[in-house]
TORKOL-4160 file (C-alpha; in steps of 0.2 Angstrom, whole numbers, padded with zeros to 4 digits, m for minus):
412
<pt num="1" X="m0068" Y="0077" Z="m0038"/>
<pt num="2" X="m0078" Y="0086" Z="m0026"/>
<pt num="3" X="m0087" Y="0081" Z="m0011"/>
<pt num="4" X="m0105" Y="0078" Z="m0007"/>
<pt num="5" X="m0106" Y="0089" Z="0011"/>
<pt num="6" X="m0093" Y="0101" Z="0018"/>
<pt num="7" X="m0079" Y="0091" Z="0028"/>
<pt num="8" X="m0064" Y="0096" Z="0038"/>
<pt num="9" X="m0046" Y="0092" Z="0033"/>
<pt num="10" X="m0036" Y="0095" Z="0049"/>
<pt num="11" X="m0017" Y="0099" Z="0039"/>
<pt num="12" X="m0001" Y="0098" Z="0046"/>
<pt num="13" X="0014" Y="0105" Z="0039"/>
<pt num="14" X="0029" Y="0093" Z="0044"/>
<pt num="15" X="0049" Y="0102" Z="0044"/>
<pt num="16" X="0051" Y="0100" Z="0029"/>
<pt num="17" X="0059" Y="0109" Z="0012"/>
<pt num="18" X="0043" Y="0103" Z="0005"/>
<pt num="19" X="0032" Y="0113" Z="0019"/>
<pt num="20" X="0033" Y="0128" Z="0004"/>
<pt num="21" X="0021" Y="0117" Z="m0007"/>
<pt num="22" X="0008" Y="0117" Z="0010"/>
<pt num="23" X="m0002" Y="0132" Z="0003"/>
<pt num="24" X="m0003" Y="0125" Z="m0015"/>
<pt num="25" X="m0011" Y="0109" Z="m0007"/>
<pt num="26" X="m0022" Y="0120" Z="0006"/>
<pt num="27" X="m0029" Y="0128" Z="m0009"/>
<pt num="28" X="m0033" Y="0113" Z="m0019"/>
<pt num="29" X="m0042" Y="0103" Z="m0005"/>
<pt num="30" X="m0053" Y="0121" Z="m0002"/>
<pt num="31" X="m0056" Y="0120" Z="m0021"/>
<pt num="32" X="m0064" Y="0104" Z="m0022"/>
<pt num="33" X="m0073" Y="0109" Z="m0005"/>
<pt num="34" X="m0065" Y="0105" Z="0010"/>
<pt num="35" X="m0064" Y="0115" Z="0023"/>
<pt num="36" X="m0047" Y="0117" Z="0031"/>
<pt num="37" X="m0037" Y="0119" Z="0048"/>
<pt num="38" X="m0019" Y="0121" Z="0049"/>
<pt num="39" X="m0007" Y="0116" Z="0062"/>
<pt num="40" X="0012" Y="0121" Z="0057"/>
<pt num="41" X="0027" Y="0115" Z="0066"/>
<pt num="42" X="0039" Y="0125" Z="0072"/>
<pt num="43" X="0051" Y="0118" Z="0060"/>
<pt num="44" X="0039" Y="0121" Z="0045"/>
<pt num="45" X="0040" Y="0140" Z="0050"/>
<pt num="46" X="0055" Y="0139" Z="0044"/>
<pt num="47" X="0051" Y="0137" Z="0026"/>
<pt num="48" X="0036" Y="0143" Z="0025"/>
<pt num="49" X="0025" Y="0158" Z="0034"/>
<pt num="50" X="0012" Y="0160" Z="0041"/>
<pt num="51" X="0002" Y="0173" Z="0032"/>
<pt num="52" X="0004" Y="0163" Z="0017"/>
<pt num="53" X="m0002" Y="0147" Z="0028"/>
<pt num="54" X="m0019" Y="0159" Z="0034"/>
<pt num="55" X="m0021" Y="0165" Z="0017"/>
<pt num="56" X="m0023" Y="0148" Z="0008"/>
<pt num="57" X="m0032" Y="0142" Z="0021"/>
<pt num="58" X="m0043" Y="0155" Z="0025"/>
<pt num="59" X="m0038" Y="0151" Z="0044"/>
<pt num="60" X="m0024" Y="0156" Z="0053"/>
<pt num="61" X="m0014" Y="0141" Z="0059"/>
<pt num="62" X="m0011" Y="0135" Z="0075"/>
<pt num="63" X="0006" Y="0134" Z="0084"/>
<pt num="64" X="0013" Y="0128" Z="0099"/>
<pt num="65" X="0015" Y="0148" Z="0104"/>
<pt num="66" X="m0006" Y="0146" Z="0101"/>
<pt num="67" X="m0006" Y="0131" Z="0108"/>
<pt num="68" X="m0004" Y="0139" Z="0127"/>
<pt num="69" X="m0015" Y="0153" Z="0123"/>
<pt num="70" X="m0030" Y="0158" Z="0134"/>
<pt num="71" X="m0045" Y="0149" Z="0126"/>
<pt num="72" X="m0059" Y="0139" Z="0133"/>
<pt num="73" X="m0056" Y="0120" Z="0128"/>
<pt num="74" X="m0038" Y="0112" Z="0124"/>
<pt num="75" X="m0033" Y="0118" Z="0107"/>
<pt num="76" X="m0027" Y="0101" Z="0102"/>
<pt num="77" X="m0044" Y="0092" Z="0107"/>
<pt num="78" X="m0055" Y="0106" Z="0097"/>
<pt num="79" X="m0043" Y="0102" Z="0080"/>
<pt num="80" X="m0042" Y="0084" Z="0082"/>
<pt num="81" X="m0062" Y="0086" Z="0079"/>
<pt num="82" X="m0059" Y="0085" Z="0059"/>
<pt num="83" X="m0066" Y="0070" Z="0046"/>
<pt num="84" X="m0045" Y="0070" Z="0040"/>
<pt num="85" X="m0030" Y="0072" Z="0046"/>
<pt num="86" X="m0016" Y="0075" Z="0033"/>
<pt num="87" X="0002" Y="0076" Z="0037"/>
<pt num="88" X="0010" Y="0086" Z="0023"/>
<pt num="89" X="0031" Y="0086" Z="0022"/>
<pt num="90" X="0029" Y="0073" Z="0036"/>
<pt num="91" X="0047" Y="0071" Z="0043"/>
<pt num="92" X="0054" Y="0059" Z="0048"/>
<pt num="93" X="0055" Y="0067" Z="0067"/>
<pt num="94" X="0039" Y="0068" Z="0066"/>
<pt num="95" X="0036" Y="0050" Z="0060"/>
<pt num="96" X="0046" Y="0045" Z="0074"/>
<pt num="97" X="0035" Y="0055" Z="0086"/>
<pt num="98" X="0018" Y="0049" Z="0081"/>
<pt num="99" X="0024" Y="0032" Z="0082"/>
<pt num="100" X="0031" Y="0032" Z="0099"/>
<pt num="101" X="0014" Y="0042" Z="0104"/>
<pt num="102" X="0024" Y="0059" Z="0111"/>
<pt num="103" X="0014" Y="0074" Z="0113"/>
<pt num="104" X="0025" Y="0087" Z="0118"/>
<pt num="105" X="0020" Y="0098" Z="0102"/>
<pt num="106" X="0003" Y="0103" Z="0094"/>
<pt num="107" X="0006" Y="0091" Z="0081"/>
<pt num="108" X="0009" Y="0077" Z="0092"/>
<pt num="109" X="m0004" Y="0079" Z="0105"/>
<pt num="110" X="m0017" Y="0083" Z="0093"/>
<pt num="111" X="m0011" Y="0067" Z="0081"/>
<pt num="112" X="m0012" Y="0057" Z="0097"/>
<pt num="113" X="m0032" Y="0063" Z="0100"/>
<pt num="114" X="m0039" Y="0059" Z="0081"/>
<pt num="115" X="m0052" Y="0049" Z="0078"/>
<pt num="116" X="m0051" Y="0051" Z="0058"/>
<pt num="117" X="m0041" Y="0044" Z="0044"/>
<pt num="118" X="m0024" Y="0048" Z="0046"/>
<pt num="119" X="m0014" Y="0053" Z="0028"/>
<pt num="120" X="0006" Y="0054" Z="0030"/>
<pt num="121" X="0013" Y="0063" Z="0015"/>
<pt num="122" X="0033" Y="0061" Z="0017"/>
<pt num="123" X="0046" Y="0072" Z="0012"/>
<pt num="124" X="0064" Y="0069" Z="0015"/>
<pt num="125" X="0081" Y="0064" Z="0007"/>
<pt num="126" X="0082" Y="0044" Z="0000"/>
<pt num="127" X="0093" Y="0038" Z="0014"/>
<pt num="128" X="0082" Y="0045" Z="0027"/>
<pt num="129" X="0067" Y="0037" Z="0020"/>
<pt num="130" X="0075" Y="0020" Z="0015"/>
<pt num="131" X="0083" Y="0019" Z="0034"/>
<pt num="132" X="0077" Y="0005" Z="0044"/>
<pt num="133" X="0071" Y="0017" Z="0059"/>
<pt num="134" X="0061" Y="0027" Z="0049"/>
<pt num="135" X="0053" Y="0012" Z="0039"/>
<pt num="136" X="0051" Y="0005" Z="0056"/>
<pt num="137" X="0039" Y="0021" Z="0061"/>
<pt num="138" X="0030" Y="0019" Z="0046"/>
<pt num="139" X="0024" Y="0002" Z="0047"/>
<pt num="140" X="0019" Y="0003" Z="0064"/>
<pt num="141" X="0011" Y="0017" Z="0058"/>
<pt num="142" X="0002" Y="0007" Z="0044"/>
<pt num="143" X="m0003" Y="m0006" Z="0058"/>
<pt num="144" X="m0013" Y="0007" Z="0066"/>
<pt num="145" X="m0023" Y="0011" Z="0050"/>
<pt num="146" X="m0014" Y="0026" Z="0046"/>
<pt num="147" X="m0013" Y="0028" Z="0026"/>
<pt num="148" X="0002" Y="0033" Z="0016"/>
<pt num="149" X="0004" Y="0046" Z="m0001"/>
<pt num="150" X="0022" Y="0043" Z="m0008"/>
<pt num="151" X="0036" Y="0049" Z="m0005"/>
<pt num="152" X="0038" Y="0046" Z="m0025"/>
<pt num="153" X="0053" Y="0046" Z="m0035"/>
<pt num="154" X="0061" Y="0060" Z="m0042"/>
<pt num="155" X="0071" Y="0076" Z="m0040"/>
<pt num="156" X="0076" Y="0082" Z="m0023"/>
<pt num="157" X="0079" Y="0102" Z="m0028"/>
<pt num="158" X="0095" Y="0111" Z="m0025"/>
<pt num="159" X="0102" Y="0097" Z="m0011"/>
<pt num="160" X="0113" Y="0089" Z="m0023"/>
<pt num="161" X="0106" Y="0075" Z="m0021"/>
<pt num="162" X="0100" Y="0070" Z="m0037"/>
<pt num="163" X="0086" Y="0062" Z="m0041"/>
<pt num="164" X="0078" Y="0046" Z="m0029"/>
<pt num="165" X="0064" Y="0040" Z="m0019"/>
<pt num="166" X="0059" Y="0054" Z="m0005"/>
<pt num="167" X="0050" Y="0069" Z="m0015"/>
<pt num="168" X="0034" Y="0071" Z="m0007"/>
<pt num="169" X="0016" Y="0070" Z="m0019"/>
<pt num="170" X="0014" Y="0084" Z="m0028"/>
<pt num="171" X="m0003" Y="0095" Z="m0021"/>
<pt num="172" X="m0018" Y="0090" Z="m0034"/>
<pt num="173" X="m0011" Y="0072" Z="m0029"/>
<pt num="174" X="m0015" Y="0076" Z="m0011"/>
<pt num="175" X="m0031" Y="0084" Z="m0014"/>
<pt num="176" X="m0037" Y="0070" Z="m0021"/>
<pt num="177" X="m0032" Y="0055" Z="m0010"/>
<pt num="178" X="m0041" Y="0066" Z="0004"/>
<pt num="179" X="m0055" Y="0068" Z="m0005"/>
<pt num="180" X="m0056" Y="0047" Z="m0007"/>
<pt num="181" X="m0055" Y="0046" Z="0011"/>
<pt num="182" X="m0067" Y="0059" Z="0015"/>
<pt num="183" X="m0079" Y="0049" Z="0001"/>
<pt num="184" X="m0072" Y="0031" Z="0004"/>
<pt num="185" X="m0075" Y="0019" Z="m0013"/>
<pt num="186" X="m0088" Y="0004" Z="m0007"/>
<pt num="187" X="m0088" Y="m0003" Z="m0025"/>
<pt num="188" X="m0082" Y="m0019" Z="m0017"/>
<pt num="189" X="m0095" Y="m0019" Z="m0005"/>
<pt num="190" X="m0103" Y="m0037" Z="m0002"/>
<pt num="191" X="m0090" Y="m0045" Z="m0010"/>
<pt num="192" X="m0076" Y="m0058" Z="m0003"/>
<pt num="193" X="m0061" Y="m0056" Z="m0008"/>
<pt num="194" X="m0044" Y="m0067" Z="m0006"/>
<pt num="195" X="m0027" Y="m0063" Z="m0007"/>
<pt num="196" X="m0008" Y="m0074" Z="m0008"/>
<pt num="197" X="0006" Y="m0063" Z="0000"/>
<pt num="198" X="0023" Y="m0064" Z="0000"/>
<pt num="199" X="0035" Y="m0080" Z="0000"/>
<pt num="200" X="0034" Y="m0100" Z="0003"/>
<pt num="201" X="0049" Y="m0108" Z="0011"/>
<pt num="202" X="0052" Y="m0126" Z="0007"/>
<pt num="203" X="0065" Y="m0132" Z="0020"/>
<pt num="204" X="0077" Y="m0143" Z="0015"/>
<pt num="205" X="0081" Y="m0150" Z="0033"/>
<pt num="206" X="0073" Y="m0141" Z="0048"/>
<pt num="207" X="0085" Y="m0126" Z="0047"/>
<pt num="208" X="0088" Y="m0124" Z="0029"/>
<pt num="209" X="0074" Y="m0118" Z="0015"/>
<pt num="210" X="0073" Y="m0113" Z="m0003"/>
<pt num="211" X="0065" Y="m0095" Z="m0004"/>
<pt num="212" X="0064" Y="m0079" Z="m0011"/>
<pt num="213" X="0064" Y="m0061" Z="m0007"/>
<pt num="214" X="0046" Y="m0056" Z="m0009"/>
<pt num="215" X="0043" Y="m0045" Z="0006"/>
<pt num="216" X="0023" Y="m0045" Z="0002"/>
<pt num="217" X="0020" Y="m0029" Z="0001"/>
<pt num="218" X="0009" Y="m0029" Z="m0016"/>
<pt num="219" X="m0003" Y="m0042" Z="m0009"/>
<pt num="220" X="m0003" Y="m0032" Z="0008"/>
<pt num="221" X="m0007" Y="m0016" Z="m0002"/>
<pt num="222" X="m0022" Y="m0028" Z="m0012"/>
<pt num="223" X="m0028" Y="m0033" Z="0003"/>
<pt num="224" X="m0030" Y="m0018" Z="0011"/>
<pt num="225" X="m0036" Y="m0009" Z="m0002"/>
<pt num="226" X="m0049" Y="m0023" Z="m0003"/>
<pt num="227" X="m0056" Y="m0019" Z="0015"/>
<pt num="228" X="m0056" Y="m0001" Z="0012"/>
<pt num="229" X="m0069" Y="m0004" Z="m0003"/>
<pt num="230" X="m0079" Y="m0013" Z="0007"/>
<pt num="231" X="m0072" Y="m0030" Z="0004"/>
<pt num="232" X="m0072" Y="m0044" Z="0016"/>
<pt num="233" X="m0056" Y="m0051" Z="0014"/>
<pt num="234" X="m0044" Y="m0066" Z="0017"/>
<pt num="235" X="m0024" Y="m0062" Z="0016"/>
<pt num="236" X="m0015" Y="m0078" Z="0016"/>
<pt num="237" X="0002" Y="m0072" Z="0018"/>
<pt num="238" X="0019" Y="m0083" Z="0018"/>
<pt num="239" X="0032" Y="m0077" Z="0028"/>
<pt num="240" X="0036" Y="m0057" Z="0029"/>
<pt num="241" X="0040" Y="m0047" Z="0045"/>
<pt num="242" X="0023" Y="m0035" Z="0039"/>
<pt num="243" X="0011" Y="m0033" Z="0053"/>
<pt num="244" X="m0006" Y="m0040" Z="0048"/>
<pt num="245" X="m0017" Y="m0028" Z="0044"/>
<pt num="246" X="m0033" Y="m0024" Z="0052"/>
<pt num="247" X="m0052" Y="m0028" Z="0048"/>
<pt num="248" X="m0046" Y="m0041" Z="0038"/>
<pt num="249" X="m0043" Y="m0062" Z="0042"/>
<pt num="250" X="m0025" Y="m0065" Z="0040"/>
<pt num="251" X="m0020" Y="m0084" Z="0037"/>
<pt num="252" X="m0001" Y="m0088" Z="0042"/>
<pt num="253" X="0006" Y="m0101" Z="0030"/>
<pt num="254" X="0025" Y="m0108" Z="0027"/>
<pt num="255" X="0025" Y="m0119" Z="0014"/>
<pt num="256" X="0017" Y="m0118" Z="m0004"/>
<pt num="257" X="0008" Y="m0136" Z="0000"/>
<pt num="258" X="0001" Y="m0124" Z="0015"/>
<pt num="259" X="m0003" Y="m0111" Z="0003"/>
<pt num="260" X="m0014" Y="m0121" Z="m0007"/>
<pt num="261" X="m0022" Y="m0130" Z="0005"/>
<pt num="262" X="m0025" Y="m0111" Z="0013"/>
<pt num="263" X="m0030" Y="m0103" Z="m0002"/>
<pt num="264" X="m0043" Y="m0117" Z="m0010"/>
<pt num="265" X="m0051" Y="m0117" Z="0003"/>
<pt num="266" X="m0053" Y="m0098" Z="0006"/>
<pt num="267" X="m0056" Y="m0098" Z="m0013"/>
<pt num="268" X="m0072" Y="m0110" Z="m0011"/>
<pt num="269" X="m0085" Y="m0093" Z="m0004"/>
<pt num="270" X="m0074" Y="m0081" Z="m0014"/>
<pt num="271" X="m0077" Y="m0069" Z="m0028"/>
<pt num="272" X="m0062" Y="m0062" Z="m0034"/>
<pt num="273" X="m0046" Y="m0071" Z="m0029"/>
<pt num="274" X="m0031" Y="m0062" Z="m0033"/>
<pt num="275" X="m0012" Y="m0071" Z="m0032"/>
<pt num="276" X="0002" Y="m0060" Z="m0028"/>
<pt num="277" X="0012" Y="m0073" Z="m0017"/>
<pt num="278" X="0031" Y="m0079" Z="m0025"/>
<pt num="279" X="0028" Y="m0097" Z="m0023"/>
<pt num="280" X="0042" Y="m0109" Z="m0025"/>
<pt num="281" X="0041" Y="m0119" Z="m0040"/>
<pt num="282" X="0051" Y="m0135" Z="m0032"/>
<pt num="283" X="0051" Y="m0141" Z="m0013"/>
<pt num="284" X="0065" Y="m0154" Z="m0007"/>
<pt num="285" X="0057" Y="m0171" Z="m0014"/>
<pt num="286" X="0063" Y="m0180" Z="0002"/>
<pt num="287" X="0067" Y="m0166" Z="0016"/>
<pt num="288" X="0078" Y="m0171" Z="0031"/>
<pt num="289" X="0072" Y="m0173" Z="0046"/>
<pt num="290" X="0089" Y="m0167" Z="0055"/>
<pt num="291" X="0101" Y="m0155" Z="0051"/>
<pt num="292" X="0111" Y="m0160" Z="0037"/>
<pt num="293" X="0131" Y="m0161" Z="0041"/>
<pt num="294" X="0143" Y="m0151" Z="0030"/>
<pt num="295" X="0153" Y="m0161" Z="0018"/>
<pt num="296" X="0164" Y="m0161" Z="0007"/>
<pt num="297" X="0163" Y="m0156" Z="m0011"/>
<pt num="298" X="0148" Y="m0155" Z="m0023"/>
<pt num="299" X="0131" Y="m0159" Z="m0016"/>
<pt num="300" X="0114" Y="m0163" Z="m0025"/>
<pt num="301" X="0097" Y="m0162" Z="m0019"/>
<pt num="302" X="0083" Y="m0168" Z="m0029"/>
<pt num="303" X="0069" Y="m0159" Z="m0031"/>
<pt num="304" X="0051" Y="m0160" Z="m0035"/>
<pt num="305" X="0036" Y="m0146" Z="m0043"/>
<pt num="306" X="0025" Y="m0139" Z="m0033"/>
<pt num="307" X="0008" Y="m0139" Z="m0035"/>
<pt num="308" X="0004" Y="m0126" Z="m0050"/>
<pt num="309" X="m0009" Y="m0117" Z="m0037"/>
<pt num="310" X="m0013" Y="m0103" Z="m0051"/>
<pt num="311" X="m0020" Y="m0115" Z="m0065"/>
<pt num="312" X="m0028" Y="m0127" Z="m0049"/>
<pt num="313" X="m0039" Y="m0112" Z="m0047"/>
<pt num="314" X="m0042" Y="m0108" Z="m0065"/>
<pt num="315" X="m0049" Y="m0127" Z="m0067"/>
<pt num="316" X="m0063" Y="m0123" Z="m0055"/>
<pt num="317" X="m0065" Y="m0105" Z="m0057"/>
<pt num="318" X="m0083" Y="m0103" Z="m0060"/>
<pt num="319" X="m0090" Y="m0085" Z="m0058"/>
<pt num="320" X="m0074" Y="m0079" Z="m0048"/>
<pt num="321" X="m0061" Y="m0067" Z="m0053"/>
<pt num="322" X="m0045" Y="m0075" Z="m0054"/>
<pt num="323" X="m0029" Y="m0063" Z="m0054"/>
<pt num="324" X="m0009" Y="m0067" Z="m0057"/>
<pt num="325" X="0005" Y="m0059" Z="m0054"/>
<pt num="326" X="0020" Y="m0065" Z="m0068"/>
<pt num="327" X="0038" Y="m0060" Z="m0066"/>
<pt num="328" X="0050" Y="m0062" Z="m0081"/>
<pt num="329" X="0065" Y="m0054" Z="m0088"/>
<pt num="330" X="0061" Y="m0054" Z="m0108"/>
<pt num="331" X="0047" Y="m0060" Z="m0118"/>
<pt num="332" X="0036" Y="m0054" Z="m0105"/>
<pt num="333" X="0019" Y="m0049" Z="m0113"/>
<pt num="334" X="0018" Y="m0065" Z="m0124"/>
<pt num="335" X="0023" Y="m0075" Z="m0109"/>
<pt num="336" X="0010" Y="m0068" Z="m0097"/>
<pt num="337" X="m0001" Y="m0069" Z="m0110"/>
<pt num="338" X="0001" Y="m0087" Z="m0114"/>
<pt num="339" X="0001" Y="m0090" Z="m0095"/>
<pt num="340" X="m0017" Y="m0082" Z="m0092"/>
<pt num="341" X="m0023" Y="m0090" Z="m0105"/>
<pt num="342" X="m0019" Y="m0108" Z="m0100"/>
<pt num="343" X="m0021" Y="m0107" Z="m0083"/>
<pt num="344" X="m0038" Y="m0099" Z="m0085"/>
<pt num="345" X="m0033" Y="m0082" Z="m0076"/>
<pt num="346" X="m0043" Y="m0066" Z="m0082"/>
<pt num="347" X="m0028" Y="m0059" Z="m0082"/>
<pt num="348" X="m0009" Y="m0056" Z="m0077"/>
<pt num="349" X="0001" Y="m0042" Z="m0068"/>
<pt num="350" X="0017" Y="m0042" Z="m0078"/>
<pt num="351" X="0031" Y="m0036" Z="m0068"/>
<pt num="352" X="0050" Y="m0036" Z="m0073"/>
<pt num="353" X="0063" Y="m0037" Z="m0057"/>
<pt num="354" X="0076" Y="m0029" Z="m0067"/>
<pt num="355" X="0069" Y="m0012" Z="m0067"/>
<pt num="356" X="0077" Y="m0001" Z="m0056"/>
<pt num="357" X="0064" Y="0003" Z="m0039"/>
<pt num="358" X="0051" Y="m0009" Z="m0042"/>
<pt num="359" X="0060" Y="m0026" Z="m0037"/>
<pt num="360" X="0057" Y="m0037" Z="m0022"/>
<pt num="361" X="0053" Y="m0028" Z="m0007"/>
<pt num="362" X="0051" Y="m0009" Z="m0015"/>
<pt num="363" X="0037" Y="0003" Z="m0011"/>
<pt num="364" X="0033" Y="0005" Z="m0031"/>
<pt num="365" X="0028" Y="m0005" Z="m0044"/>
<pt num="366" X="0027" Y="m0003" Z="m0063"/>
<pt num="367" X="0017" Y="m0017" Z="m0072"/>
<pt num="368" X="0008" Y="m0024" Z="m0090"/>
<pt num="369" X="m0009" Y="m0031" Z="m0085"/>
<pt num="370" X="m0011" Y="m0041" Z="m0100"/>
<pt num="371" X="m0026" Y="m0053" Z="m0105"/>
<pt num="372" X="m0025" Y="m0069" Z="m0111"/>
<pt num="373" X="m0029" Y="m0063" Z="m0130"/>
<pt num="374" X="m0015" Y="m0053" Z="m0130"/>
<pt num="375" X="m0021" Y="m0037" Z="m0126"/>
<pt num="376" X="m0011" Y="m0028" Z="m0113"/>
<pt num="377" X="m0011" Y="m0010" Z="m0104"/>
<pt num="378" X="0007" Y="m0004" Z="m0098"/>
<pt num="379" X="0005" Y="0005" Z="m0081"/>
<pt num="380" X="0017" Y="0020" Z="m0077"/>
<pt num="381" X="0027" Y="0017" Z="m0061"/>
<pt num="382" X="0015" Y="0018" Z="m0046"/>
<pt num="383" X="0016" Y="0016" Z="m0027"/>
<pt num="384" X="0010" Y="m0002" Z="m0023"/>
<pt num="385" X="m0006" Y="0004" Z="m0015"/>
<pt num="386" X="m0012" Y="0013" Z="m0032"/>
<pt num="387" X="m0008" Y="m0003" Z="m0043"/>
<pt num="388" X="m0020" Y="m0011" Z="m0031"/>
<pt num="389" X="m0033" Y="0003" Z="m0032"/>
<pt num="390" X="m0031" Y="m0002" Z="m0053"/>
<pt num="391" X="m0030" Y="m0021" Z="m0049"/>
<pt num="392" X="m0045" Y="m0019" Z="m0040"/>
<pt num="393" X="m0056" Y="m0004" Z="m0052"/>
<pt num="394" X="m0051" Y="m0019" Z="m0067"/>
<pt num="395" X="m0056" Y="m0033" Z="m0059"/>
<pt num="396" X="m0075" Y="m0027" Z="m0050"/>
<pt num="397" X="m0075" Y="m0021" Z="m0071"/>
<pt num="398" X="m0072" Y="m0040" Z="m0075"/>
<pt num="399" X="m0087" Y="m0045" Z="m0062"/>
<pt num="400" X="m0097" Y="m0034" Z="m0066"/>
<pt num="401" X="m0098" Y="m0042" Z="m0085"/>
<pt num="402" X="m0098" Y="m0059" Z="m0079"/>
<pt num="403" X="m0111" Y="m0054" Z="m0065"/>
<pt num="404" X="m0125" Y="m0043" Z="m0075"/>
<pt num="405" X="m0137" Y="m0044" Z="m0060"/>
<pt num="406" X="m0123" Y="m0034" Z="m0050"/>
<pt num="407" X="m0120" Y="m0019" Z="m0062"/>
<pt num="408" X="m0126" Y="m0008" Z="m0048"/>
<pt num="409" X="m0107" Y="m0013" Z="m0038"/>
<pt num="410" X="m0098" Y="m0005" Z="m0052"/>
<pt num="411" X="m0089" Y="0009" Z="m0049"/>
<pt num="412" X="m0096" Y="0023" Z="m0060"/>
C-alpha cells in the first residue's frame, strides 16, 4: 500500500538487538513512499551503524553528538515536524522515559515535542515485557493515544531464551501500520458504535463478589479501533484497571443488571453493537447487606441467571449489527454456532481459554468468527488490536449488505 501525497515518518531506533532490522524497515516505509528521518540512540549504535542507518534512509541520522551541533533551530523541534513517529526496537528504557516525559536525549526531547501519531514497536526479552513497570509505561502510554505494533511471539535469537512473547514486528509489518496511520481508515465514519468490556461482579455481601479475570483488553482494543475509523463510540466497561481511552464516552458499570441497563440503552441510537464483556451468568439471589461472618463447615448460597443481555438485544435487533464473543473448551464452533443463531447475533468470536497466550488478560488473541449457519473462519494468532481491525472490516461488510443505501462506507 502506498500513500496518496509524500509524508514524513520521523524513525527512532530504540537499544535494541532488534535496532539491526531498523534499515530493512527504513527501506520498506521509502518503498511505499515515505519520506524518512532517522534519530538513533546511543544505545542503537551499538548494533547497528550509521552509514547503514543513512544509507537506507537516504538521510543521515541524528544523534545526541548532532543534537549540540551549531544549527539555526533546535534539532529536536525541526524533527518532531513529521506526520509519524515510529519507535522501532523501543526498549523498555526508552518506554520508561517517554512515559515519565524526560528529555535528556534526542529521542526523548524530540518524543516529548510530537504532535503526530506515535507507533511503539517493542523489542525486548518476555520477562522484560511482561513486568508490571514496563506494562505500567505502556499503558500510560496508550492513554495518551500512543499506538502499539507487537511485540509478537516468537524466537528471541541467540539469547537462549527460547521462544516467547517480546520479538518485535517484522519490517513489512511496520511499514504497513505506518502507512494506515499516515492514511487513517474512515469506513466507520457516521456510524455509532457500542462496545461491552471486561468483567461484572455480582457481590455476595458488600465485600465479597462472584467474578472473573477478564481484564478488558479486547473490547478496549474494539473500542478504540472503532474511534480511529471514524466511529462515535460508547465503551461500557465493567471493572478493569485500563485507563479509558480518549475521544470516546466511557460508561462505568458493576454489576450485569448495570450492564444491561447501560448497554440497551446505548444500543437504542446504535448501529453495530459489539459484546466483548465476561458477564456473570448468576448473581447472589438474596445478597447480604452486611458482611457475612465466617462459619463453620459447608456453606450454600443460592443463586439466580442473570439476564441473557446477548439474546435481549438479538430480540430487538433491527438494522444493527449485533457481535458475541463465546468462550468454550470443546465443541466450540457448533456451540458458537448454535448460540448466534438463537440469540440472533450475526455472528461469534470463538475463543478457547486453554490456548497458551491468548487467555484472560493477554495481549493476543486467536479466534473462529463463526455464523449462525455454520460457516466459520479460523483466525491465526493476532494482537487484540488486529482482531478488532477484522471485527470491525466484517462487521461494516455485514452493514453494508443489510444497509444498500450505504455501500459508499464500505471499505474498498
Amino acid at each position: 500500500m502506498t500513500i496518496p501525497s509524500v509524508q514524513t515518518a520521523l524513525v527512532i531506533v530504540g537499544g535494541s538487538m532488534a535496532a539491526v532490522k531498523a534499515p530493512s524497515a527504513l527501506r520498506r516505509l521509502r518503498e511505499a513512499g515515505v519520506q524518512t528521518r532517522v534519530i538513533a540512540t546511543g544505545a542503537a549504535l551499538q548494533f547497528v551503524t550509521p552509514l547503514s542507518l543513512a544509507t537506507a534512509a537516504d538521510h543521515e541520522p541524528a544523534t545526541d553528538q548532532s543534537w549540540f551541533a551549531a544549527q539555526p533551530q533546535a534539532q529536536h523541534l525541526t524533527l518532531a515536524r513529521c506526520d509519524v513517529a515510529v519507535v522501532v526496537g523501543a526498549s523498555a528504557d526508552l518506554l520508561a522515559r517517554a512515559a515519565h516525559g524526560r528529555a535528556d536525549d534526542l529521542a526523548s526531547a524530540t518524543l516529548l515535542s510530537v504532535r503526530a501519531p506515535v507507533l511503539w514497536v517493542p523489542a525486548m526479552n518476555q520477562a522484560m515485557w511482561t513486568h508490571p513497570a514496563v506494562q505500567a509505561n505502556v499503558e500510560r502510554l496508550r492513554g495518551w493515544g500512543h499506538h502499539f505494533l507487537g511485540p509478537v511471539y516468537g524466537a528471541f535469537g541467540s539469547s537462549g531464551e527460547g521462544m516467547g512473547l517480546g520479538r518485535m514486528a517484522e519490517p513489512e509489518q511496520i511499514a504497513e501500520e505506518v502507512t494506515r496511520l499516515l492514511r487513517p481508515l474512515q469506513d466507520l465514519a457516521g456510524l455509532r458504535v457500542v462496545v461491552s468490556a471486561g468483567p461484572t461482579r455480582e457481590y455476595l455481601d458488600p465485600v465479597r463478589f462472584i467474578s472473573n479475570p477478564s481484564s478488558g483488553k479486547m473490547g478496549f482494543a474494539v473500542a478504540e479501533a472503532a474511534r480511529d475509523r471514524g466511529a462515535q463510540v460508547t465503551l461500557v466497561s465493567g471493572p478493569v484497571t485500563l485507563p479509558d481511552p480518549h475521544g470516546l464516552s466511557t460508561v462505568h458499570i458493576g454489576s450485569a443488571l448495570e450492564l444491561r441497563d447501560a448497554v440497551l440503552e446505548a444500543a437504542q441510537q446504535a448501529d453495530l453493537v459489539i459484546m466483548t464483556a465476561a458477564v456473570a451468568d448468576y448473581r447472589a439471589a438474596q445478597p447480604s447487606g452486611e458482611k457475612q461472618a465466617k462459619v463453620a463447615g459447608e456453606v450454600s448460597i443460592q443463586l439466580t441467571p442473570n439476564p441473557d443481555i446477548l439474546a435481549e438485544l438479538g430480540q430487538h435487533k433491527g438494522g444493527r449489527v449485533l457481535v458475541g464473543f463465546a468462550m468454550e473448551t470443546h465443541a466450540g464452533v457448533e456451540r458458537a454456532a448454535a448460540k448466534a443463531q438463537r440469540k440472533n447475533a450475526d455472528f461469534i468470536l470463538l475463543n478457547y481459554p486453554t490456548q497458551e497466550g491468548t487467555a484472560f488478560g493477554g495481549d493476543d488473541n486467536q479466534v473462529t468468527l463463526v455464523r449462525p449457519d455454520g460457516g466459520h473462519e479460523a483466525w491465526p494468532r493476532l494482537s487484540k488490536r488486529e482482531v478488532a481491525e477484522r471485527l470491525l472490516t466484517e462487521a461494516l461488510r455485514v452493514h453494508a449488505e443489510r444497509h444498500p443505501d450505504r455501500l459508499s462506507a464500505a471499505p474498498s
